[in-house]
C-alpha positions in Angstrom: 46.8 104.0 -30.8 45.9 101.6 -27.5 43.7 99.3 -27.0 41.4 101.5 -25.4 41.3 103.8 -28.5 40.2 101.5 -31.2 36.9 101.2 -29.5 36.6 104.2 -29.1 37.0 105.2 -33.1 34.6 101.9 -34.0 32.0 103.4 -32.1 32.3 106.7 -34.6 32.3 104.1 -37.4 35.7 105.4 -38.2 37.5 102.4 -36.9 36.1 99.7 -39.6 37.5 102.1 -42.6 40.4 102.5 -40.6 40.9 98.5 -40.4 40.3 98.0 -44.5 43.2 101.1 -45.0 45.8 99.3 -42.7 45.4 96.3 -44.1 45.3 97.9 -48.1 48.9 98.2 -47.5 49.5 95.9 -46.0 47.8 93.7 -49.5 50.1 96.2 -51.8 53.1 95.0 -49.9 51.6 91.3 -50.0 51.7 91.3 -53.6 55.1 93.7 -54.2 57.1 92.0 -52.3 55.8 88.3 -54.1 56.6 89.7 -57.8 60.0 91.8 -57.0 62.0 88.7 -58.2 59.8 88.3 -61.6 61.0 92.0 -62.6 64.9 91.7 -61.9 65.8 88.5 -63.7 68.9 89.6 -65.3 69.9 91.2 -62.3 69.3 87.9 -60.0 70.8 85.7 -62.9 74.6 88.0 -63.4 75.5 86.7 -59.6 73.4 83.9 -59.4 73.8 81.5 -62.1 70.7 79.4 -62.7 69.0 77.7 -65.9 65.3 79.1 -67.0 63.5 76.0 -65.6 65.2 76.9 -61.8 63.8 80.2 -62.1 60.8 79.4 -63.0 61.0 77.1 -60.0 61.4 80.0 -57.3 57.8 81.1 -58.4 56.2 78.2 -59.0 57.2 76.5 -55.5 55.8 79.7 -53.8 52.4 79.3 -55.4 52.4 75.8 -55.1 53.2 76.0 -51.1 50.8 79.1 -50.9 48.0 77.2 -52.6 48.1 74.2 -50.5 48.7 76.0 -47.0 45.8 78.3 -47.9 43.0 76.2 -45.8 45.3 75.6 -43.0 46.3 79.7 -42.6 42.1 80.0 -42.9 41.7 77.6 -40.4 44.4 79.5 -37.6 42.5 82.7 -38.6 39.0 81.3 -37.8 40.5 79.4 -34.8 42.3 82.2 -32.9 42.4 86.0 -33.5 42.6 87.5 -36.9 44.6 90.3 -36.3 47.3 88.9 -35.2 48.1 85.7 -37.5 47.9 88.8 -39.8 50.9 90.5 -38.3 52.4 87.7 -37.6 52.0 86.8 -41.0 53.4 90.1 -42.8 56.4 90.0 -40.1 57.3 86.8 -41.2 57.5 87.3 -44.7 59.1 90.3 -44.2 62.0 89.3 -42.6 62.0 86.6 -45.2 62.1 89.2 -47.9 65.1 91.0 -46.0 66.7 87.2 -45.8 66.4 87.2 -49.8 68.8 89.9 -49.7 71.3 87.8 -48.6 70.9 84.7 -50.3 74.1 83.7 -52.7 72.8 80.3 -54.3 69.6 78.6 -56.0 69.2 76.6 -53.0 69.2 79.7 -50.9 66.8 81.5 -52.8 64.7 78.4 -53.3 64.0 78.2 -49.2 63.2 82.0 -49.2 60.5 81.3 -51.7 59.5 78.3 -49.7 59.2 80.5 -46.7 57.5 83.2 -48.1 54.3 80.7 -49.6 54.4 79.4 -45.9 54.1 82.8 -44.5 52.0 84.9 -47.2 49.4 81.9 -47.3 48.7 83.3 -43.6 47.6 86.7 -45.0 44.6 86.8 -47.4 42.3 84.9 -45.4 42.4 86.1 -42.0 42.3 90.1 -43.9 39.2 89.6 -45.7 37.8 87.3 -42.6 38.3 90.6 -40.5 37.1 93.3 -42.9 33.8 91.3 -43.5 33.6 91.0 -39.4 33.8 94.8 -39.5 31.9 96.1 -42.1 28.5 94.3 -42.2 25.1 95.8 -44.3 25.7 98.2 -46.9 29.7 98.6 -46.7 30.8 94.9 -47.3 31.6 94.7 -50.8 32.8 98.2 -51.2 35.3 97.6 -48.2 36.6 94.4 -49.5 36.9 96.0 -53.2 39.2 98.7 -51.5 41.6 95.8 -50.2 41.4 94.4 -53.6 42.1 97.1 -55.5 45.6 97.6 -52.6 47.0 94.3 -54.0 46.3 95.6 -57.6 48.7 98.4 -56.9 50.9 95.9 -55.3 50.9 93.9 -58.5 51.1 97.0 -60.4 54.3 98.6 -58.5 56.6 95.5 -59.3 58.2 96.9 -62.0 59.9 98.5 -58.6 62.3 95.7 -57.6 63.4 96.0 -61.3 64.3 99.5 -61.4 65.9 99.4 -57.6 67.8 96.3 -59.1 68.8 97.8 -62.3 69.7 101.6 -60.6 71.2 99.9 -57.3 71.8 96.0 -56.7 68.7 93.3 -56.5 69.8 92.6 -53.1 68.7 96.4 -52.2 65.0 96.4 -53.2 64.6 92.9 -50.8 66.1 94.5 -48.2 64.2 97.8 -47.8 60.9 96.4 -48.5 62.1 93.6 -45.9 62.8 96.6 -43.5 59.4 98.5 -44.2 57.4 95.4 -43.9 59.1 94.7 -40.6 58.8 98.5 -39.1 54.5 98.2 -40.7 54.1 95.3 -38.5 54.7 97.3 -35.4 52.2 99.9 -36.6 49.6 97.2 -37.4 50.6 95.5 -33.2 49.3 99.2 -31.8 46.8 99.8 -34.3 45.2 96.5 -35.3 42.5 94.8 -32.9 39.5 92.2 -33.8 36.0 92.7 -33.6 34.6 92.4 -30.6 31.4 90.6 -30.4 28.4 92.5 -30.1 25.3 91.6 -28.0 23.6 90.2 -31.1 26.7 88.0 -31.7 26.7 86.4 -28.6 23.0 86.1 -29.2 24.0 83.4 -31.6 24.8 79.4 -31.4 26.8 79.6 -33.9 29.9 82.6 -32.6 29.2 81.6 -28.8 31.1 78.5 -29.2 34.5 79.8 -29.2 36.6 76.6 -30.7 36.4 75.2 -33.4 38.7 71.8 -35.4 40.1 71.8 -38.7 38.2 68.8 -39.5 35.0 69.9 -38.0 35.5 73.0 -40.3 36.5 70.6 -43.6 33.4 68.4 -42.9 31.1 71.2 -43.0 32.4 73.1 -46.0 32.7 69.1 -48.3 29.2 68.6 -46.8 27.8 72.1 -48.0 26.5 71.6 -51.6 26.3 75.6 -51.9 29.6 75.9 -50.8 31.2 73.7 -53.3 29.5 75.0 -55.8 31.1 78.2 -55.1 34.4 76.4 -55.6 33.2 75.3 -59.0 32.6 78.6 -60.6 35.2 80.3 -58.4 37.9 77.9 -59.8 36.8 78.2 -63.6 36.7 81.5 -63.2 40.4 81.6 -61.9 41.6 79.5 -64.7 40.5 82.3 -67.6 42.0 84.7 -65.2 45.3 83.3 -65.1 45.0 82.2 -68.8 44.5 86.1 -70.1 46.9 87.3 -67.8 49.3 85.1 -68.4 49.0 84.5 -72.4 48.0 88.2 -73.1 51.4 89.6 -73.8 52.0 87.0 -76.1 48.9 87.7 -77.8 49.3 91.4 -78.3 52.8 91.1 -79.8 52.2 88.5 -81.7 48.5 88.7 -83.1 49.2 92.7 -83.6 53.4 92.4 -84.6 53.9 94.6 -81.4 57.5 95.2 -79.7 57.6 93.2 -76.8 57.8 97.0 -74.7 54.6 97.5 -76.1 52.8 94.5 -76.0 53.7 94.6 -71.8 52.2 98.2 -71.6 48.7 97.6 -73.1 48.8 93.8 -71.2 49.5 95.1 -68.1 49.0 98.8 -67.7 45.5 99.4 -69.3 44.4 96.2 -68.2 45.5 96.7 -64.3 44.0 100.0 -64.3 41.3 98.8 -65.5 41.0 96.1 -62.5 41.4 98.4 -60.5 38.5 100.3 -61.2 36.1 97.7 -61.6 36.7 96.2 -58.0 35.6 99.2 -56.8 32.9 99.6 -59.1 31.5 96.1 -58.5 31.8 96.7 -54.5 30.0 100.2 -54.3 27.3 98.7 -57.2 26.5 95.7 -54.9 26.4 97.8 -51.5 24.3 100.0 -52.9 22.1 97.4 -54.5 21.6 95.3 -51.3 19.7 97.8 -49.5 17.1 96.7 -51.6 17.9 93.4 -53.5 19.2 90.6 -50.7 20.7 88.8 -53.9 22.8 91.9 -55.5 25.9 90.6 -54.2 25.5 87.5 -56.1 23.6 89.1 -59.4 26.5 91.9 -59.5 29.4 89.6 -60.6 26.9 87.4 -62.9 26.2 90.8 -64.6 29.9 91.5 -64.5 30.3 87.9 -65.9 28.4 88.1 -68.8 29.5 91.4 -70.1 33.1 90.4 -69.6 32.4 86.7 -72.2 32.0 89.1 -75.1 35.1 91.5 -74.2 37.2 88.3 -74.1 35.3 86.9 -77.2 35.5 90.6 -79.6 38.7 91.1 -78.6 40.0 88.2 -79.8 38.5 88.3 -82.9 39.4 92.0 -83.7 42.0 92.8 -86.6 41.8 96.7 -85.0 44.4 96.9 -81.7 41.9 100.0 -80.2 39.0 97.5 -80.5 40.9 94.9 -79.1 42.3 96.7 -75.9 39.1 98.6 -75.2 37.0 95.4 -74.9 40.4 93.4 -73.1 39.7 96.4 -70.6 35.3 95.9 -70.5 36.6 92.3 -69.4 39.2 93.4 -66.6 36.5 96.0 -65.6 33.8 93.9 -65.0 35.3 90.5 -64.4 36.5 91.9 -60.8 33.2 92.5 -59.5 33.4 89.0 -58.8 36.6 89.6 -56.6 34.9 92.5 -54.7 32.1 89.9 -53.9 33.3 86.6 -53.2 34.1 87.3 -49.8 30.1 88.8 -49.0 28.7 86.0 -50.7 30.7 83.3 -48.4 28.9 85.4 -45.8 25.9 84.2 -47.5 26.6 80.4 -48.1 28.1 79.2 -45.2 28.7 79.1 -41.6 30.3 82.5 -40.6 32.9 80.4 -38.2 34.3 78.9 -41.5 34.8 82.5 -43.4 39.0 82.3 -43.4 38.9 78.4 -43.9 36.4 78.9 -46.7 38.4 81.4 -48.2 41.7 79.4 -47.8 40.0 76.5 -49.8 38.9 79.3 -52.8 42.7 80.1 -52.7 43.6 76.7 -53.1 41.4 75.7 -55.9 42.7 78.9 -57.3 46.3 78.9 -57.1 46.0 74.7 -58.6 44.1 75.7 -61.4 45.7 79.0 -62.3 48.9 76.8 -63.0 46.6 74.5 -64.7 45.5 77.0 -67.2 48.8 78.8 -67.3 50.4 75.2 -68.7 47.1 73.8 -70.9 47.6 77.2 -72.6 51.2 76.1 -73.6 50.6 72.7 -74.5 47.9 73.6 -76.8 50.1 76.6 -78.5 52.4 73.7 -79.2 49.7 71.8 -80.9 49.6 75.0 -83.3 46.3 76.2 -81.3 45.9 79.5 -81.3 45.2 82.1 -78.2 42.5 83.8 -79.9 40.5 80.4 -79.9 42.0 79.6 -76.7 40.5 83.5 -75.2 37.3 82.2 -77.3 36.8 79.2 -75.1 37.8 81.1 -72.2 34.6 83.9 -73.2 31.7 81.0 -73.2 33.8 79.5 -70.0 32.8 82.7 -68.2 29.2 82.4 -69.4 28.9 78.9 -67.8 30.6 80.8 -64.7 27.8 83.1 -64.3 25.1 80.8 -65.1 26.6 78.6 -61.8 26.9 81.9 -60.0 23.4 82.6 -60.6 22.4 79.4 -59.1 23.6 80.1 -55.9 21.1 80.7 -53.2 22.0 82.3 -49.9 21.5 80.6 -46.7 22.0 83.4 -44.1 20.8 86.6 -44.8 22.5 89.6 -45.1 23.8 91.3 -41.6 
């Protein structure tokens, strides 16, 4: 496809669908490529010696380098065009997943990880910045929901790298997703274009100024009380996320005497599926719901919210596993509505110059106290406290979520 094409298909409304399908794989290889190296430990560790704590290291520097670059990659998004800090983005990390392949020490390895925050930080922002620029009205949360539920199966498929690493070498798997990710980006070069402003746009103050500075754009989202509010229940809401994600294994095996084969299989596979559902569910719900109700994006995910407390809080009570992995599963359903909506509602809150930016500071917030809750939940293990009570905190944490959710009043109205 030219330049002259895409045009032509957003004028038949095809185009916009188009944009959210190119860039759901381009989210599934986002996420694959990040959590390959978590699924083919022992195949990293036979020819590259390395303690627990150092491997630990190669994901933790990569969250910690996402995280923190997250505004900035917002910012270039905002600041010049989408679609290309997009590609850019996933050529970069792909050639930095091919250069995994041929790493041969810690230190190697460690710079790939380095390299790949400072290049996937570039990605989620600018792709949700340019399917909310696309799909305005009555498609937005559905359309973001799809690219959601693309990084789920990203997530999802890394059991991948393991089996390429176990059936072939671990060096394999990086180097042809490295290769695919490289020959996509070409595709997305000829395919993928940013919205051009319509009449109406240019209409507005606010789009007709064409630059914008990084501390113009950090002055206005600190100054907006709305905004930061967002933050708030965004980031307590990431912290239970990471919490039951992280800690649910270890609950199932151990609160139910599970194998650990087992344990992984209802944590992850029910549960996933699950997400997967509900972000779609919560997108289409809210869409639907708006062409009435300018507030449904917001009172979607506090309904989602508040079911979800009392999966997290039954299920961790339960002596009955079916109980306790059917309401684990009401809480991955309807927890994601929030995901399929945090995007629309920045649309909402604050200046629509900011979106990338915006999101870039929800990632940050995120990705710090993710590790926060991922850590707390190991210190207070070793302090003999339980994860059911920790999961029972975490229920009435998500009902204090939605009640700051619900408090949230828009500013702009729906386009």
């Amino acid at each position: 496809m030219n330049g002259i094409a895409a045009p032509i298909l957003l004028k038949k409304s095809i185009y916009p669908w188009l944009v959210v399908a190119l860039l759901c794989v381009v989210g599934c290889l986002n996420y694959l490529d990040r959590m390959m190296i978590t699924t083919m430990r022992g195949s990293i560790l036979a020819e590259i010696p390395m303690t627990d704590a150092q491997f630990g290291l190669l994901t933790s520097l990569f969250l910690w380098i996402y995280g923190l670059l997250s505004p900035l990659a917002g910012f270039l998004a905002d600041r010049y065009n989408r679609s290309r800090v997009i590609i850019g983005s996933l050529f970069v990390w792909s050639v930095v997943t091919w250069l995994t392949a041929h790493a041969t020490t810690f230190e190697e390895l460690l710079l790939t990880r380095a390299l790949m925050g400072i290049s996937e930080a570039c990605y989620i922002p600018a792709a949700l910045a340019l399917i909310v620029d696309y799909h305005k009205g009555n498609t937005r949360s559905l359309a973001v929901g799809i690219h959601m539920g693309g990084i789920m199966i990203g997530q999802s498929l890394g059991f991948i790298g393991g089996w390429l690493a176990e059936n072939r070498t671990w060096n394999f798997a990086f180097t042809i997703f490295g290769m695919i990710g490289m020959v996509y980006s070409v595709v997305l070069l000829l395919t993928l274009r940013d919205r051009k402003s319509s009449a109406a746009d240019l209409d507005s103050v606010q789009v007709a100024v064409p630059n914008i500075g990084f501390k113009s754009a950090m002055r206005e989202l600190m100054l907006n009380k709305t905004y930061l509010l967002a933050l708030t229940f965004w980031g307590m809401g990431s912290i239970v996320s990471w919490m039951v994600v992280g800690w649910l294994p270890t609950y199932y095996k151990e609160h139910f005497n599970l194998t650990q084969s087992m344990a992984a299989i209802y944590a992850t596979g029910y549960f996933h599926t699950a997400s997967l559902f509900g972000v779609l569910t919560g997108g289409f719900l809210a869409d639907r719901l708006s062409r009435k109700y300018t507030r449904a994006r917001i009172m979607v995910p506090v309904i989602g919210l508040i079911v979800a407390a009392p999966g997290i809080f039954i299920a961790s009570s339960t002596t009955v596993l079916a109980v306790a992995i059917g309401c684990f599963m009401v809480y991955a359903f309807t927890r994601t509505f929030l995901d399929a909506n945090m995007m629309p509602i920045l649309c909402m809150i604050i200046n629509p110059r900011y979106l990338a930016t915006g999101y870039g500071f929800l990632n940050l917030v995120a990705c710090i106290v993710g590790g926060v809750g991922l850590y707390a939940g190991g210190v207070l293990r070793d302090a003999n406290v339980n994860l059911d009570v920790m999961f029972r905190v975490a229920a009435f944490s998500l009902l204090l979520c939605a009640g700051l959710l619900y408090s949230v009043r828009p500013k702009n109205l729906p386009d």
